[in-house]
MIKE-738069 format. One record per residue: residue number from 1; residue in three letters; x, y, z of N, C-alpha, C in turn. Coordinates in nm, 3 decimals. Example, Ala and Ser with C-alpha at 12.3 -4.5 7.8 and 13.67 -1.06 7.14 Angstrom:
2
  num  residu   n.east  n.north     n.up  ca.east  ca.north    ca.up   c.east  c.north     c.up
    1     ALA    1.319   -0.569    0.780    1.230    -0.450    0.780    1.320   -0.330    0.780
    2     SER    1.285   -0.225    0.708    1.367    -0.106    0.714    1.290    0.003    0.787
END
This chain:
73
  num  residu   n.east  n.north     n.up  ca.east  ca.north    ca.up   c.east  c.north     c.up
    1     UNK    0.083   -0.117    0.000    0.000     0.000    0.000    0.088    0.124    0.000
    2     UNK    0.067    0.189   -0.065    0.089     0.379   -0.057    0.030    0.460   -0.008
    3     UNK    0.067    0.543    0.066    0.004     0.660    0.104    0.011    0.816    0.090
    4     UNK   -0.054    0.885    0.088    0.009     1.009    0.011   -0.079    1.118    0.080
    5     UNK   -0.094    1.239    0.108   -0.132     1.336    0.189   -0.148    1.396    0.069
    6     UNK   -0.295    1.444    0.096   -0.360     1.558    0.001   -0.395    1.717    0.027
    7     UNK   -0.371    1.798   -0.009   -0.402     1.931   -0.009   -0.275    1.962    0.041
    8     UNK   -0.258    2.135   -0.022   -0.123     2.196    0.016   -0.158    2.301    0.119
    9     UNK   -0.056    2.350    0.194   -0.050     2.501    0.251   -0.139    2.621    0.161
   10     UNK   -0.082    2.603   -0.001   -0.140     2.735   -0.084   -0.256    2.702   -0.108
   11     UNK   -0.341    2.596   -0.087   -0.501     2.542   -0.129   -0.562    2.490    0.002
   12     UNK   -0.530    2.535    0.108   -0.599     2.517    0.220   -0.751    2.524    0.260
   13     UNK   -0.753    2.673    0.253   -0.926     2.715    0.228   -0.965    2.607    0.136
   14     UNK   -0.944    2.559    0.015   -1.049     2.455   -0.024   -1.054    2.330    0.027
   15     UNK   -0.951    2.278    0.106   -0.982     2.178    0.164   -0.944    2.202    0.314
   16     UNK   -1.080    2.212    0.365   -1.080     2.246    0.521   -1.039    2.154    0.648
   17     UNK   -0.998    2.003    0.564   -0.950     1.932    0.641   -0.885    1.860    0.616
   18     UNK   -0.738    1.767    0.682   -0.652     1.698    0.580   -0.716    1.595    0.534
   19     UNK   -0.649    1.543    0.370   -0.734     1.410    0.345   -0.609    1.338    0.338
   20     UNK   -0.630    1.227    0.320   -0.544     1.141    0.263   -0.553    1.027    0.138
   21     UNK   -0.470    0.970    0.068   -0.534     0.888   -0.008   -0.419    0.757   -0.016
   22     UNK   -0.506    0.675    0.004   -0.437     0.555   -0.012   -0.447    0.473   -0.098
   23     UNK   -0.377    0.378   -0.156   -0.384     0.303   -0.273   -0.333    0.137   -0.296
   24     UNK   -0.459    0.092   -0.262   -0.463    -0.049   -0.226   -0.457   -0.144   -0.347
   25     UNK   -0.386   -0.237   -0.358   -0.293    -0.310   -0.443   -0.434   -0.451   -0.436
   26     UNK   -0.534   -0.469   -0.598   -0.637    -0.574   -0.507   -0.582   -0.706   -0.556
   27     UNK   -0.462   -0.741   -0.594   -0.443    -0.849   -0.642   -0.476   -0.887   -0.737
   28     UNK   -0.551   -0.815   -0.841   -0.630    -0.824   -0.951   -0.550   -0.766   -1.067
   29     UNK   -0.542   -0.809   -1.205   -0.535    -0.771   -1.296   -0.577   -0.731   -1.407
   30     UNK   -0.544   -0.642   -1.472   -0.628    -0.594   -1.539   -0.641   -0.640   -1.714
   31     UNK   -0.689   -0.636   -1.784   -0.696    -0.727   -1.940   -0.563   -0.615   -2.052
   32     UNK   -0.492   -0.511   -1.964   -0.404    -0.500   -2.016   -0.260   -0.509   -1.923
   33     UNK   -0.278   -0.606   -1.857   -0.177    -0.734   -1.767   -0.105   -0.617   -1.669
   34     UNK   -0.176   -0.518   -1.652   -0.096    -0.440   -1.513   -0.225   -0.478   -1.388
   35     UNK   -0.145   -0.414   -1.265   -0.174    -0.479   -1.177   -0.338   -0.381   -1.117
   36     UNK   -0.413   -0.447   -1.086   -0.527    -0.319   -1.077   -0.495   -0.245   -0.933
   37     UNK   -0.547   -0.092   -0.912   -0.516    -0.068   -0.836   -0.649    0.027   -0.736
   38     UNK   -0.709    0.031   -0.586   -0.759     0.077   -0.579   -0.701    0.202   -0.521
   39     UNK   -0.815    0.306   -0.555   -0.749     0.452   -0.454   -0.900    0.476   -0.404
   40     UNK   -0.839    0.501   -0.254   -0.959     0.531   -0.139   -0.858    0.662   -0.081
   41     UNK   -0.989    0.790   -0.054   -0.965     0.884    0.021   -1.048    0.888    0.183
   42     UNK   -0.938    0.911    0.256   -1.021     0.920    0.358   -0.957    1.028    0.462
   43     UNK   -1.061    1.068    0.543   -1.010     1.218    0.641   -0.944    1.149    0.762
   44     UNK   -0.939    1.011    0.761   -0.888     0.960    0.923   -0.753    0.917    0.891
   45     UNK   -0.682    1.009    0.954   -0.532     1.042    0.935   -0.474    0.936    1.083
   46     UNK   -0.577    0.884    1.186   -0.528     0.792    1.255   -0.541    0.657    1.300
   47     UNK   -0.606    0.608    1.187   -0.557     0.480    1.145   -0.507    0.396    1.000
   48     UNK   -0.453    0.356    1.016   -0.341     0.264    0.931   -0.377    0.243    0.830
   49     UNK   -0.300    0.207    0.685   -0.357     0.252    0.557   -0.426    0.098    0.552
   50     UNK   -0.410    0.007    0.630   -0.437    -0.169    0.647   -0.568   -0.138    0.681
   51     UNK   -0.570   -0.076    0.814   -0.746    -0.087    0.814   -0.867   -0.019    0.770
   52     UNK   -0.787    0.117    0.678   -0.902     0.171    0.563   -0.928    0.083    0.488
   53     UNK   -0.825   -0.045    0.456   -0.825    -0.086    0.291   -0.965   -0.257    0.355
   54     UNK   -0.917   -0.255    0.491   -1.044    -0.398    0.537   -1.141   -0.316    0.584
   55     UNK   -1.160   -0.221    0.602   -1.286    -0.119    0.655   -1.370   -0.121    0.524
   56     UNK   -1.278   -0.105    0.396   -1.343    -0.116    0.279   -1.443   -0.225    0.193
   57     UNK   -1.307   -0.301    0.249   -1.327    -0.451    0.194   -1.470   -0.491    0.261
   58     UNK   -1.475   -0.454    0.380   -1.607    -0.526    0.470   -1.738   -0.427    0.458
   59     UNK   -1.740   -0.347    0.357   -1.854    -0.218    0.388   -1.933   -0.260    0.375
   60     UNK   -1.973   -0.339    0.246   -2.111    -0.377    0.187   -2.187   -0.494    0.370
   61     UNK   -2.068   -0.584    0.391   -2.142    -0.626    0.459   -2.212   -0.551    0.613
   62     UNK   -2.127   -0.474    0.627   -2.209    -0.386    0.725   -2.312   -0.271    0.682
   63     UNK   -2.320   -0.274    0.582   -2.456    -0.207    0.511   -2.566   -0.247    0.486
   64     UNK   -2.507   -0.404    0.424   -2.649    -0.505    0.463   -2.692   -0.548    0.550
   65     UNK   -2.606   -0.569    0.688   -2.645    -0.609    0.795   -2.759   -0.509    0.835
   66     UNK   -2.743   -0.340    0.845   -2.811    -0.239    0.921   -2.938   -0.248    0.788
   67     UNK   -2.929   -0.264    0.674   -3.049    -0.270    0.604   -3.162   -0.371    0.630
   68     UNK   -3.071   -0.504    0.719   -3.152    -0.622    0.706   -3.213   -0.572    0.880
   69     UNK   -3.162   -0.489    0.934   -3.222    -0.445    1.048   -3.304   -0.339    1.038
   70     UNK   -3.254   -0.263    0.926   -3.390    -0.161    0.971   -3.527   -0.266    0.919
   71     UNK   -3.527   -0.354    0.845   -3.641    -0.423    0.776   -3.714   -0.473    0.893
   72     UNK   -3.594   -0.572    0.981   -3.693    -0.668    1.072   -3.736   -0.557    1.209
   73     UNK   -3.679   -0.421    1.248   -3.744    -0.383    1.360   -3.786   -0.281    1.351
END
């Protein structure tokens, strides 16, 4: 994984808070044989570029879980 800090000192005012962006490697390739790559931005500068990239990986299922809850209560 890579990580890289977004926005400068001279472009501050437009971004009112730091971001970051990370760039998760999915093991996947692509049909012109490079390696695919994801890029996720996120404002949480304190945790690890490992657990944005499984925070990611696991979203859908915690989206369906709270959907399959708002249904049953």
């Amino acid at each position: 994984m890579e990580l890289r800090r977004l926005g400068t000192l001279h472009r501050f005012r437009l971004l009112s808070h730091p971001f970051r962006l990370v760039e998760v490697a999915t093991g996947k390739r692509r049909t012109d044989d490079t390696e695919a790559r994801l890029m996720l931005v996120t404002n949480r500068l304190d945790l690890a570029a490992e657990l944005i990239a499984v925070a990611y990986r696991y979203r859908w299922a915690v989206e369906l879980f709270f959907r399959w809850l708002k249904c049953v209560y």
